[in-house]
N, C-alpha and C positions, 0 to 999 in steps of 0.2 A: 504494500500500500504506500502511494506516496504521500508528500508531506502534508497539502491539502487535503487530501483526502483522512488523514491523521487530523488534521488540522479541526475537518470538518464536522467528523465522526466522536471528536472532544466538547467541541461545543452544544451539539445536539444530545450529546450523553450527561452533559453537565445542568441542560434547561428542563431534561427529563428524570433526571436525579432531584434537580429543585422542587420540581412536581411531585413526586413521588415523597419524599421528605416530609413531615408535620412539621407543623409550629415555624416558628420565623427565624431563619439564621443571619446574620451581619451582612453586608453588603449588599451590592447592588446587582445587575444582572451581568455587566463584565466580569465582575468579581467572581460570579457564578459561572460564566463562561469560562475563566482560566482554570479556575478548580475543576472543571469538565476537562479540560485539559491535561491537566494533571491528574488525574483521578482516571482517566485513560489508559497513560506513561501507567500507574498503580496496578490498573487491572491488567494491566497484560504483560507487566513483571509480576505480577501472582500466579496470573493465569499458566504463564510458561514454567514457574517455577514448582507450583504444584501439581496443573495435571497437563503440563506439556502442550496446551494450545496457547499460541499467542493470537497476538491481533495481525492476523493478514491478512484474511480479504474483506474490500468495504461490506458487501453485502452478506455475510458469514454470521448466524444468527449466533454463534459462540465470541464472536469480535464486540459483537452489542453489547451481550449479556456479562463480558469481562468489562467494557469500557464502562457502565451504568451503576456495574457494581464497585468499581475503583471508584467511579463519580460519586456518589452515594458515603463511602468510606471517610473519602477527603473532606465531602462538605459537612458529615457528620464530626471528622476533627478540628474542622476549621470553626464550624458553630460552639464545639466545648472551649474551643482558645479564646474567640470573640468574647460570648457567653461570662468567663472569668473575668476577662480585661475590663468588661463593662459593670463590675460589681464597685 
């Protein structure tokens, strides 16, 4: 997969992580975009590490389900750190 397509497959994993999420976490929807992003990079260094699939092709319903679940993981640590700072 290439970069935009990486690129693209973060952001969309990141806006459907936000959704998927309760309750209200920090930031705004870039914010939420990048954590997509990284929470991507997350799932598909998990993914490869534990059951040997990474993210490689865009339309690969295992590339979703690792990138949504990294997405999901990130913005849930990124809500517990915000979450703290704001007390």
């Amino acid at each position: 997969m290439g970069f935009l397509g990486f690129l693209l497959l973060g952001l969309i994993a990141g806006a459907i992580a936000k959704a998927i999420l309760p309750g209200r976490q920090g930031g705004g929807i870039i914010v939420t975009l990048i954590l997509g992003v990284v929470g991507a990079l997350l799932g598909g260094f998990i993914g490869s590490a534990l059951f040997g699939v990474g993210l490689n092709e865009f339309f690969s319903l295992s590339t979703w389900l690792l990138a949504i679940g990294g997405a999901i993981i990130v913005l849930l640590i990124y809500g517990m750190i915000t979450r703290r700072s704001a007390r």
